[in-house]
C-alpha positions in Angstrom: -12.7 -4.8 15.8 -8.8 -6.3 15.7 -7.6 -6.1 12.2 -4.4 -8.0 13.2 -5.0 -11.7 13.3 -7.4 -11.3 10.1 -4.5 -11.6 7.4 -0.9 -12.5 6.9 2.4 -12.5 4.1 1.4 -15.4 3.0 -1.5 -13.7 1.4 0.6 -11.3 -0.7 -0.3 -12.8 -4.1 -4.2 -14.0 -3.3 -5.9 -11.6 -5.3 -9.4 -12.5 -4.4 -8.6 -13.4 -0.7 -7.2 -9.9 -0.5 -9.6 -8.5 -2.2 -12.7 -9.8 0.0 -10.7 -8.9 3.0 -10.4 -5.2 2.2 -14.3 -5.1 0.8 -15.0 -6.3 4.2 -13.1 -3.9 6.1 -14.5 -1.3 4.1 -18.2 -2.3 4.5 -17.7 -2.1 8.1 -17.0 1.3 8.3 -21.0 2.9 8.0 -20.6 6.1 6.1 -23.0 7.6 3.6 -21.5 6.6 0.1 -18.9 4.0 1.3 -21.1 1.3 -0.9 -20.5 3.7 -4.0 -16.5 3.8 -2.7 -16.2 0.0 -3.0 -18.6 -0.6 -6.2 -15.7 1.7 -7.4 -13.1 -0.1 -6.3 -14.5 -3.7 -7.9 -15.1 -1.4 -11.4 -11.0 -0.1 -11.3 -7.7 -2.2 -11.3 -7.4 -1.5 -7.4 -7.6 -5.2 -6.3 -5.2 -6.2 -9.7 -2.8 -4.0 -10.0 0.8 -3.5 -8.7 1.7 -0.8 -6.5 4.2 0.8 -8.5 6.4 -0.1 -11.8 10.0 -0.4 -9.8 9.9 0.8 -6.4 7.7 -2.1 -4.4 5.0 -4.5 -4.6 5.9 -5.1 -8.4 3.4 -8.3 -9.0 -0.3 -8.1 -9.9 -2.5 -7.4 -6.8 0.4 -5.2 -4.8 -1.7 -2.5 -4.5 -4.2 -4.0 -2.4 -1.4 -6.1 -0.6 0.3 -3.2 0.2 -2.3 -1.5 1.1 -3.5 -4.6 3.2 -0.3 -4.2 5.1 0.2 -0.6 5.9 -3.8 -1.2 7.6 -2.1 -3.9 9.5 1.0 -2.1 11.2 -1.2 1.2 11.2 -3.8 -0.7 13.5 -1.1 -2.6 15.8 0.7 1.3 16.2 -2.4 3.6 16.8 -3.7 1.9 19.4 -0.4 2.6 21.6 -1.0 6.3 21.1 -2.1 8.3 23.9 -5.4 9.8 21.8 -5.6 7.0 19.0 -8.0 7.7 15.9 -10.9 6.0 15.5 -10.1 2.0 14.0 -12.9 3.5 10.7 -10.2 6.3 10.2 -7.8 3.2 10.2 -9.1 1.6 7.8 -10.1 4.5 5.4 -6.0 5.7 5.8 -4.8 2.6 5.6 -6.6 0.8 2.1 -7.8 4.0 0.5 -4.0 6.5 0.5 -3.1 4.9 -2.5 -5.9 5.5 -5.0 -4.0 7.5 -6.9 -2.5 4.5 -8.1 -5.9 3.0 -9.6 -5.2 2.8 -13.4 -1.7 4.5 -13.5 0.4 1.3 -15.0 0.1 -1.5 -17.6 1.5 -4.5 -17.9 3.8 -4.7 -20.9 6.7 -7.2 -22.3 9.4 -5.5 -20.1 7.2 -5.2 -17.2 5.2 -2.3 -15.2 5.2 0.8 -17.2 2.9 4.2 -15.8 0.5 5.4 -18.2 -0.8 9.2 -18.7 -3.1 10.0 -16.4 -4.3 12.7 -13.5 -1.3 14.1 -12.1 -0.6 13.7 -8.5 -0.5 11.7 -5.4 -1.7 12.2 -1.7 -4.3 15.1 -3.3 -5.4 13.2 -6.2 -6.3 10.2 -3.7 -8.2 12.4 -1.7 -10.1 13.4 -4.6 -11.0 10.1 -5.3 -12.5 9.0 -2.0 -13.9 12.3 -1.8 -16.0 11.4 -5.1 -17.8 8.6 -2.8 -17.1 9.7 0.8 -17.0 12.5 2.9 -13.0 12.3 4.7 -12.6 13.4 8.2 -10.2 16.0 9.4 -7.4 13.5 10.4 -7.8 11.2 7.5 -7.9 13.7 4.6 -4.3 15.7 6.6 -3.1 11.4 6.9 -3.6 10.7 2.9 -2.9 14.1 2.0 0.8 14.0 3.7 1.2 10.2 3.7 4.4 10.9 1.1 6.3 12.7 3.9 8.8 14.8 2.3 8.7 13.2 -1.2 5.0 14.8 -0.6 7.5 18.5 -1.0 10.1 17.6 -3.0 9.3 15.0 -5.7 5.6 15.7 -6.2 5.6 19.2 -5.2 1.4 19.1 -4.0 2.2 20.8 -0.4 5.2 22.6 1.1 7.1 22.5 4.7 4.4 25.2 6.6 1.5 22.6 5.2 2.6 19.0 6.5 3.9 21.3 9.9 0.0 22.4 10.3 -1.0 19.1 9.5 1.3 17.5 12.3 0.4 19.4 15.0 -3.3 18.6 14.2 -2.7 15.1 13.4 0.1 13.7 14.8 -0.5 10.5 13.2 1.0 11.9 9.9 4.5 11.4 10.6 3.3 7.7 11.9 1.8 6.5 8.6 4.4 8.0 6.4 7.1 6.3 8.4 5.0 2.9 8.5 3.8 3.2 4.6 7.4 4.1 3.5 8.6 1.2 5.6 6.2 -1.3 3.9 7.8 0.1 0.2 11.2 -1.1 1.8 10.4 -4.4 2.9 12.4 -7.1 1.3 10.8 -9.0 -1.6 11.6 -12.1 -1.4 8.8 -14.4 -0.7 6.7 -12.9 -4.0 9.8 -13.1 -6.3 10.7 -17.0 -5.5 6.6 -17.3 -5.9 6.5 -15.3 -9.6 10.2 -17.9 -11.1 7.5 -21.1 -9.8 4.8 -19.8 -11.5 6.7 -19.1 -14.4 9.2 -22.3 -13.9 5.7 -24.1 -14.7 
């Protein structure tokens, strides 16, 4: 299964293209409760909403874009690894890190805006998936640690002695932070000339 020639930029703002592609991924990974995981999915804002207020992916649907994405470079990268994880881990890591996100902003006059909600990140995404599915070893220690050292320092849900652990099991951990914080940084600029059309019109 090649993720790689499946999607592209130019999809960044196609919420229902996007949104069929990651249902699809998903239903090809067969794991007790992973229909459950995606009736969820449909039911939240995951497929509509941005994924964050500020930082990246500011537009309706960059959620699932970015999430898209991070799949995308995760695939082309762990297959150069001598002991790769399997392309279901992949796909789990790679769409389902961010569910933390689900219902966390609103739209309002001045733009994104986070609501109250659950409190955390990498551990309240696990929680979410692990509502539907059960995580393996490597993907729970990929999610859980995906923030790197923002993971310590900003949200404060594991320490230095915890992502070290999780390293030496998974070595995969520093890869997916690196490629999911690189994907956060990645210039803007086809969405924003997209968003002044639409509103040009």
């Amino acid at each position: 299964m090649s993720l790689n020639t499946q999607f592209s930029f130019n999809q960044r703002v196609d919420i229902e293209h996007n949104q069929a592609l990651a249902a699809d991924f998903l239903s090809l990974i067969e794991r007790p409760g992973m229909g459950s995981l995606i009736d969820y999915l449909f039911e939240s804002d995951y497929f509509t909403a941005p994924a964050s207020t500020r930082y990246h992916n500011v537009f309706p649907g960059g959620l699932c874009f970015h999430s898209l994405n991070v799949t995308r470079e995760f695939s082309r990268e762990n297959t150069n690894w001598q002991k790769p994880i399997p392309q279901d881990s992949v796909i789990v890591c790679g769409l389902l890190h961010d569910l933390c996100k689900i219902g966390a902003y609103k739209e309002t006059s001045r733009g994104y805006e986070k609501v109250k909600g659950p409190k955390g990140h990498g551990k309240l995404s696990v929680s979410r998936i692990e509502e539907h599915i059960k995580l393996t070893q490597p993907e729970k220690d990929i999610i859980l640690f995906h923030m790197g050292l923002f993971g310590i320092f900003e949200f404060r849900e594991h320490d230095t002695l915890a992502i070290h652990k999780a390293i030496i099991r998974t070595p995969q951990v520093q890869l997916f932070a690196a490629l999911d914080m690189a994907d956060s940084k990645r210039k803007p600029e086809k969405w924003q000339h997209e968003r002044q059309d639409r509103k040009a019109v």
